[in-house]
C-alpha positions as a LaTeX table, in Angstrom:
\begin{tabular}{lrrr}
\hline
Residue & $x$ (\AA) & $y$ (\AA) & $z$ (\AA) \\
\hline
Unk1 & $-1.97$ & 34.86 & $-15.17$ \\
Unk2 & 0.59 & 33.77 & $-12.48$ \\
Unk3 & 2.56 & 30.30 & $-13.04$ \\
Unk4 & 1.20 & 28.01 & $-10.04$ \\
Unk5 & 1.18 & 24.46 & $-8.80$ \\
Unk6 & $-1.99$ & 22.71 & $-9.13$ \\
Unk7 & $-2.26$ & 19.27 & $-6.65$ \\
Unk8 & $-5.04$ & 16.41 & $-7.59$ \\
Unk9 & $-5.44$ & 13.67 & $-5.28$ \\
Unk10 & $-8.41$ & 11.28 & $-4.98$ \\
Unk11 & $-9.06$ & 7.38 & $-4.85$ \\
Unk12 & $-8.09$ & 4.91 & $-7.61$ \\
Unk13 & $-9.60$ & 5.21 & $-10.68$ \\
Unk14 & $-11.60$ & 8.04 & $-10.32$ \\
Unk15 & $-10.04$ & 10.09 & $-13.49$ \\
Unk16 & $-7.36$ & 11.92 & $-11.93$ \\
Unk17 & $-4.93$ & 11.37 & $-14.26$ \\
Unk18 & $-7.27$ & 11.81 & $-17.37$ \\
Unk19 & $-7.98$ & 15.38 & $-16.50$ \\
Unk20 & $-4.93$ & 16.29 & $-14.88$ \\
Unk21 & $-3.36$ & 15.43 & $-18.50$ \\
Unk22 & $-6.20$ & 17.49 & $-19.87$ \\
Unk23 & $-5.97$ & 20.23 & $-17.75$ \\
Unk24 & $-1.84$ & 20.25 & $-18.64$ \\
Unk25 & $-2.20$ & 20.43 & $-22.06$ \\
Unk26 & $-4.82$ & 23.16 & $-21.96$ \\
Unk27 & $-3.07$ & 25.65 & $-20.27$ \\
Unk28 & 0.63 & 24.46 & $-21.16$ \\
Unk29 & 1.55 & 23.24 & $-17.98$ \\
Unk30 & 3.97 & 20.24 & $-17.14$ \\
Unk31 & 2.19 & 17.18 & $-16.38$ \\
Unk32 & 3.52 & 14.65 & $-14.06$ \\
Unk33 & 1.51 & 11.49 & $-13.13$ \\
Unk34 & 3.09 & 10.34 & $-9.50$ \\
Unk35 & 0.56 & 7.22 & $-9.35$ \\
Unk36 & 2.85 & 6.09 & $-12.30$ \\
Unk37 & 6.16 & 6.11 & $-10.60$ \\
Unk38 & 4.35 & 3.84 & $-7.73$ \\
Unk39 & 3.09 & 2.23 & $-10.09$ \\
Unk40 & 6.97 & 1.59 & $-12.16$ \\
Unk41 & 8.70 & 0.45 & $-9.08$ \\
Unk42 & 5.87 & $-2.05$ & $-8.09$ \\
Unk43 & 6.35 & $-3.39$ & $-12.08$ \\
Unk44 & 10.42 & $-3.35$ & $-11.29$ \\
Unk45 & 10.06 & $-5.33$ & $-8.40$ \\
Unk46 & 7.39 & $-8.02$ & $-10.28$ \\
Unk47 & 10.40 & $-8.15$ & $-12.62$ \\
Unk48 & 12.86 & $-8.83$ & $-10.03$ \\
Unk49 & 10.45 & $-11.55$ & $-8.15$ \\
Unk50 & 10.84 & $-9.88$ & $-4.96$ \\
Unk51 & 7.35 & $-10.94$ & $-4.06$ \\
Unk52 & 7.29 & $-15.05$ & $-2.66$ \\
Unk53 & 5.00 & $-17.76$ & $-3.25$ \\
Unk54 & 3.28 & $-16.77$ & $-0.27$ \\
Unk55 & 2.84 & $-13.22$ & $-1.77$ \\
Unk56 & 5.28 & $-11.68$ & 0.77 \\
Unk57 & 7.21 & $-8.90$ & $-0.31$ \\
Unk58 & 10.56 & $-8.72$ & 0.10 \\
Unk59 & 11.45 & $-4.72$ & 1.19 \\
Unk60 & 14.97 & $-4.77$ & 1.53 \\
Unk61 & 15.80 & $-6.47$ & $-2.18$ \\
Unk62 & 13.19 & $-3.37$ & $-2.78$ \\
Unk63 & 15.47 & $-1.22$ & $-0.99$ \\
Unk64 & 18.59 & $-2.49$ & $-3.02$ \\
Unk65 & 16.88 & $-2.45$ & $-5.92$ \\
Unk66 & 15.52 & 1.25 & $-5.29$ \\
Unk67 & 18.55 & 3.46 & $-5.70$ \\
Unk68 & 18.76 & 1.38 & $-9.64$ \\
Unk69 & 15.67 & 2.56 & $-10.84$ \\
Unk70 & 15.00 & 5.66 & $-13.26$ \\
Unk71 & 11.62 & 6.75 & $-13.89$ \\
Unk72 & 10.80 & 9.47 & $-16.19$ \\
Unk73 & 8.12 & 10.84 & $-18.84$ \\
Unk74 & 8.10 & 11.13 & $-22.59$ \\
Unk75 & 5.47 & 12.48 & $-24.47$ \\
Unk76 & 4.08 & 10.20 & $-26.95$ \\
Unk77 & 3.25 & 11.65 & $-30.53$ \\
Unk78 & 0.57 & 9.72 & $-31.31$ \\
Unk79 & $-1.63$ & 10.44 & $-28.51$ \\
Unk80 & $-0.45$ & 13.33 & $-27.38$ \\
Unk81 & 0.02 & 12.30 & $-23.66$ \\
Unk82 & 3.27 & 11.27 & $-21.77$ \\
Unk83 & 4.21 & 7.39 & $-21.28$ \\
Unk84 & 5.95 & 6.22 & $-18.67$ \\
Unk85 & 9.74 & 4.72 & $-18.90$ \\
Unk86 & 11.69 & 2.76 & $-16.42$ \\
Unk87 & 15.55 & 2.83 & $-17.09$ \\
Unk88 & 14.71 & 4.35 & $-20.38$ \\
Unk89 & 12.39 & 1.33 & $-21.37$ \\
Unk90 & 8.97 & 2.14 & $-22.09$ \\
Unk91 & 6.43 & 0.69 & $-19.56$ \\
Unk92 & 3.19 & 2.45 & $-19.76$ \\
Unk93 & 1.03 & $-0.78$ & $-21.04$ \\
Unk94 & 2.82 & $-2.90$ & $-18.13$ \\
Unk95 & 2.41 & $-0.85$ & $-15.63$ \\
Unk96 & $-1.31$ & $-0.36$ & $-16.00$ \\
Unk97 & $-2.68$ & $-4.14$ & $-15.53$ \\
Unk98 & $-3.92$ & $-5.97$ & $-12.41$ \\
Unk99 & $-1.01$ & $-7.53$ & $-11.65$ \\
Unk100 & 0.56 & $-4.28$ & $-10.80$ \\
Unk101 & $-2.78$ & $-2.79$ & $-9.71$ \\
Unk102 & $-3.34$ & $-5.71$ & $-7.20$ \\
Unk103 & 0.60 & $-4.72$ & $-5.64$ \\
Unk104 & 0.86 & $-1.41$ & $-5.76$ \\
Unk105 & $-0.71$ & $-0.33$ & $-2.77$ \\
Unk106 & 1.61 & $-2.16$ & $-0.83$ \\
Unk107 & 4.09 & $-0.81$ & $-2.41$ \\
Unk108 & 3.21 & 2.67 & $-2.00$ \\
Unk109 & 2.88 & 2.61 & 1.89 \\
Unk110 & 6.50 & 1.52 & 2.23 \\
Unk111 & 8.02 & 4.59 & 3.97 \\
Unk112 & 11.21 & 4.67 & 1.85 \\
Unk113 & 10.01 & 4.41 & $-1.45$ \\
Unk114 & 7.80 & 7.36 & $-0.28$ \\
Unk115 & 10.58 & 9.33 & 0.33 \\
Unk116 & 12.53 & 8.52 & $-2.20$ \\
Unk117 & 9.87 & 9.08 & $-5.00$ \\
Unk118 & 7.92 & 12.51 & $-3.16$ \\
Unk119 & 11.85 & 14.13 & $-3.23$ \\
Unk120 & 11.69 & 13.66 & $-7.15$ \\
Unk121 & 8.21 & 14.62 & $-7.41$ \\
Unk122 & 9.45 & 17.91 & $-5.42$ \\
Unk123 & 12.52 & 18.45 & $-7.59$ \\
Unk124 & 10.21 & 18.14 & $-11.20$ \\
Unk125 & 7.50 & 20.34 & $-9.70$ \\
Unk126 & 9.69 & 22.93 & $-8.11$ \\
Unk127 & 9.74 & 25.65 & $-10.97$ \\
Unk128 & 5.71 & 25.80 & $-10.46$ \\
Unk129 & 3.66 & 25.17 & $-14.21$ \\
Unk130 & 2.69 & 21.99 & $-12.84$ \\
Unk131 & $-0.47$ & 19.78 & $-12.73$ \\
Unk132 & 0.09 & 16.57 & $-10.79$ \\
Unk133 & $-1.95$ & 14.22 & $-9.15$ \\
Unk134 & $-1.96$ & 11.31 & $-6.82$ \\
Unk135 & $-2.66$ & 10.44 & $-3.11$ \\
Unk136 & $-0.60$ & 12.82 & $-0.82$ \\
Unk137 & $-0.26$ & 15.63 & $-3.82$ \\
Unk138 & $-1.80$ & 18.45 & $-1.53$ \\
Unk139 & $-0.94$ & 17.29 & 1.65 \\
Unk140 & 2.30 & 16.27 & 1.62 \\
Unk141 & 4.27 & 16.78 & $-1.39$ \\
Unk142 & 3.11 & 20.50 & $-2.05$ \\
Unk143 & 0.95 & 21.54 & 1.16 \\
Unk144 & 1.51 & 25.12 & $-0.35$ \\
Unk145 & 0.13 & 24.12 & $-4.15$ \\
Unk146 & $-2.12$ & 26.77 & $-4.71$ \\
Unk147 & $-5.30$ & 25.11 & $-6.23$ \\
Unk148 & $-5.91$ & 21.70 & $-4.63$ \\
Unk149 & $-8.47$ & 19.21 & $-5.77$ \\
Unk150 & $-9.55$ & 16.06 & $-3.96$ \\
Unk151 & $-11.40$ & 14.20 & $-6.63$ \\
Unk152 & $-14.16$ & 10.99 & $-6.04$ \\
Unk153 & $-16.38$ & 8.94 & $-7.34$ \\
Unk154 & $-18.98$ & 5.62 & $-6.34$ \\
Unk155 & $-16.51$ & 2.39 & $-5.90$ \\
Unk156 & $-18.76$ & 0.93 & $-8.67$ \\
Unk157 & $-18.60$ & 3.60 & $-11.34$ \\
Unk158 & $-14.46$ & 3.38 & $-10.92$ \\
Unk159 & $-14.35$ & $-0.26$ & $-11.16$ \\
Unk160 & $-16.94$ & $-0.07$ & $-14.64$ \\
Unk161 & $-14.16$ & 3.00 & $-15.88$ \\
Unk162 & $-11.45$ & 0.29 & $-15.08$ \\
Unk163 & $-12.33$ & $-2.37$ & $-16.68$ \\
Unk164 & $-13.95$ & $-0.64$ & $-19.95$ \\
Unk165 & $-10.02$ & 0.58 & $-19.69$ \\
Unk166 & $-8.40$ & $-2.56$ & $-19.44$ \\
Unk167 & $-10.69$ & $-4.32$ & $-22.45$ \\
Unk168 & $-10.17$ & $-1.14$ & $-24.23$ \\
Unk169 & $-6.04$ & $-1.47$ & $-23.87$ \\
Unk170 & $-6.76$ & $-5.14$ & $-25.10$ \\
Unk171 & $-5.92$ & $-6.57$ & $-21.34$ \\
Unk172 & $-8.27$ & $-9.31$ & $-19.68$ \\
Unk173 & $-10.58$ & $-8.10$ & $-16.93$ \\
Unk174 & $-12.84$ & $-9.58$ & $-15.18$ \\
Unk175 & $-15.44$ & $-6.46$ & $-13.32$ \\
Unk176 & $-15.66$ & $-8.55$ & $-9.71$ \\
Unk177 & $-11.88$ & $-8.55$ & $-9.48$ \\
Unk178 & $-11.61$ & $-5.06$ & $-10.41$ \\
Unk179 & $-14.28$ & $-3.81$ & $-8.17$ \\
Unk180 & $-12.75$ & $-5.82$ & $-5.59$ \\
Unk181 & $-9.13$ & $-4.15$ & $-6.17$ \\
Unk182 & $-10.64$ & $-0.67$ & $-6.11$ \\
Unk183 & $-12.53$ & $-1.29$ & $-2.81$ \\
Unk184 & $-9.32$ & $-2.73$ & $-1.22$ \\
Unk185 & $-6.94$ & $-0.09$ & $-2.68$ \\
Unk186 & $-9.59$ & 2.23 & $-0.97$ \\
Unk187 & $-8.79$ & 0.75 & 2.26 \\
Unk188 & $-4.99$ & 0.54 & 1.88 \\
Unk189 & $-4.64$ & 4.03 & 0.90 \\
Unk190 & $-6.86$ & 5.79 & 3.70 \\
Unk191 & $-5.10$ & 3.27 & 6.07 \\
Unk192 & $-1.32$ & 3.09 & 5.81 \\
Unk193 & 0.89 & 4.83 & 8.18 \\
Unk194 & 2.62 & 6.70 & 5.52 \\
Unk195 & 1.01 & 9.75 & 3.82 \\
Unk196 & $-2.90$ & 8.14 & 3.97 \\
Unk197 & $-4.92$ & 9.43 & 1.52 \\
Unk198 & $-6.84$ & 12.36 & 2.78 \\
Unk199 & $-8.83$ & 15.79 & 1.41 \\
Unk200 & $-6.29$ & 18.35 & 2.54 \\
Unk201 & $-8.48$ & 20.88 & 4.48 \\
Unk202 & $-7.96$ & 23.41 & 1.82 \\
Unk203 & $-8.70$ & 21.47 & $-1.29$ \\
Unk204 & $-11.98$ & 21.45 & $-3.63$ \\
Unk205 & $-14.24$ & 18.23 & $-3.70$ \\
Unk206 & $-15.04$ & 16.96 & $-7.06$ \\
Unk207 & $-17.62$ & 13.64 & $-7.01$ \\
Unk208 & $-17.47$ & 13.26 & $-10.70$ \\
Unk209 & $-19.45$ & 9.73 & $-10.75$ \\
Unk210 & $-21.66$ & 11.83 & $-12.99$ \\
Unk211 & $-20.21$ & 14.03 & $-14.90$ \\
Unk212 & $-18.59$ & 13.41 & $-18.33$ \\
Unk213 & $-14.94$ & 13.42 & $-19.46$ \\
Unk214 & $-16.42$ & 16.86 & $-20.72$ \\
Unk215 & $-17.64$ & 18.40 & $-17.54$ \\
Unk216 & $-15.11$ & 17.76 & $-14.83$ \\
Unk217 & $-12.64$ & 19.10 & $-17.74$ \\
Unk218 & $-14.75$ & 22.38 & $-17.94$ \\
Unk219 & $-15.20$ & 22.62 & $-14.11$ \\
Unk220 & $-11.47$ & 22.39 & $-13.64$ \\
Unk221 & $-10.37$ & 24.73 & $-16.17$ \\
Unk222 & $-12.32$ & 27.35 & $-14.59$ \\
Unk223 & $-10.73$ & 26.07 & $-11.21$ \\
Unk224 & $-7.70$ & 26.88 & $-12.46$ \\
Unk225 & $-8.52$ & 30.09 & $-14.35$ \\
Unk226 & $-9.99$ & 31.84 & $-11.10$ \\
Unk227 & $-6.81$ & 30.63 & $-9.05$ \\
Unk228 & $-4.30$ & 31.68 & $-11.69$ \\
Unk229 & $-5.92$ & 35.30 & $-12.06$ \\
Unk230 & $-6.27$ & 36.18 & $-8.36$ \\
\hline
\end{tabular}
């Protein structure tokens, strides 16, 4: 089978990452989870208190601070999946509570982080063997990835996956607040002015508000399989 760049985009905690992961280790494919990067500078500039009591953010300390920051993966042993590092500290745990979930958004429409983190999403995916997923994966960081999937699900079934996620990870979560951060993160992605979140016109819908972890895994392994042979 040919060596080929697979793109999954979709809305906030709809699974992406979970099968994208999946599908990686499968077939032996480089995963790289660009929600996470987002996701580490919003957590760098928490850290820096670049937002004010007002909740305003501060862009150009973010702009200082950008050029500073090193993100990159590392597979962890014990679960088998890669954890997230910022300046060669490991932030997977931080990165994943509300505090960053309730920022990153913002975050992620400023135009020059955009650029800045799609150019090193380009570089790591640029030998093909990839499986990544976020918001502008198929449309704007590899418009020529050769299997695309837009992936979906009922706001109410991805705020229940949430928050069974956060009380699993030992976090406090209340469901209200998270449904309420995945309806507005909804919003904020399909509206910014930078790389919305669409369906690019040549990737597969998946509505997986059904399925199990089981299924979509199985659906896109033989996504991939009938890509990879043709």
């Amino acid at each position: 089978m040919k060596k080929i760049t697979i793109a999954i985009d979709g809305h906030s905690s709809c699974g992406k990452s979970t099968m994208a992961k999946d599908l990686a280790k499968a077939i032996g494919y480089i995963y790289i989870d660009t929600g996470a990067m987002y996701r580490a500078v919003t957590y760098a500039a928490l850290t820096h208190g670049l937002w004010d009591s007002e909740g305003h953010l501060d862009t150009e300390g973010l702009a200082t601070l950008l050029p500073d920051l090193t993100i990159s993966f590392s597979l962890n042993e014990s679960t088998g999946r890669p954890d997230t590092y910022l300046n060669g500290e490991c932030v997977e745990n931080e990165i994943r509570g509300m505090e960053v979930s309730n920022k990153v958004s913002e975050v992620s429409a400023l135009g020059f982080v955009r650029e800045r983190l799609v150019a090193e999403q380009q570089r790591m995916g640029a030998e093909k063997g990839v499986v990544m997923d976020g918001r502008d994966i198929g449309t704007v960081v590899f418009p020529d990835a050769e299997l695309k999937v837009f992936v979906t699900a009922s706001a109410e079934v991805r705020a229940e996956r949430r928050y069974k996620e956060l009380l699993g990870k030992g976090q406090p979560a209340d469901y209200d607040e998270v449904l309420a951060n995945v309806v507005e993160r909804d919003y904020q992605d399909s509206h910014r002015e930078v790389s919305p979140l669409r369906q690019a016109e040549d990737a597969i819908l998946l509505d997986n508000s059904h399925l199990t972890i089981a299924e979509q895994n199985e659906w896109l392994l033989a996504q991939y399989q009938r890509v990879a042979a043709e």
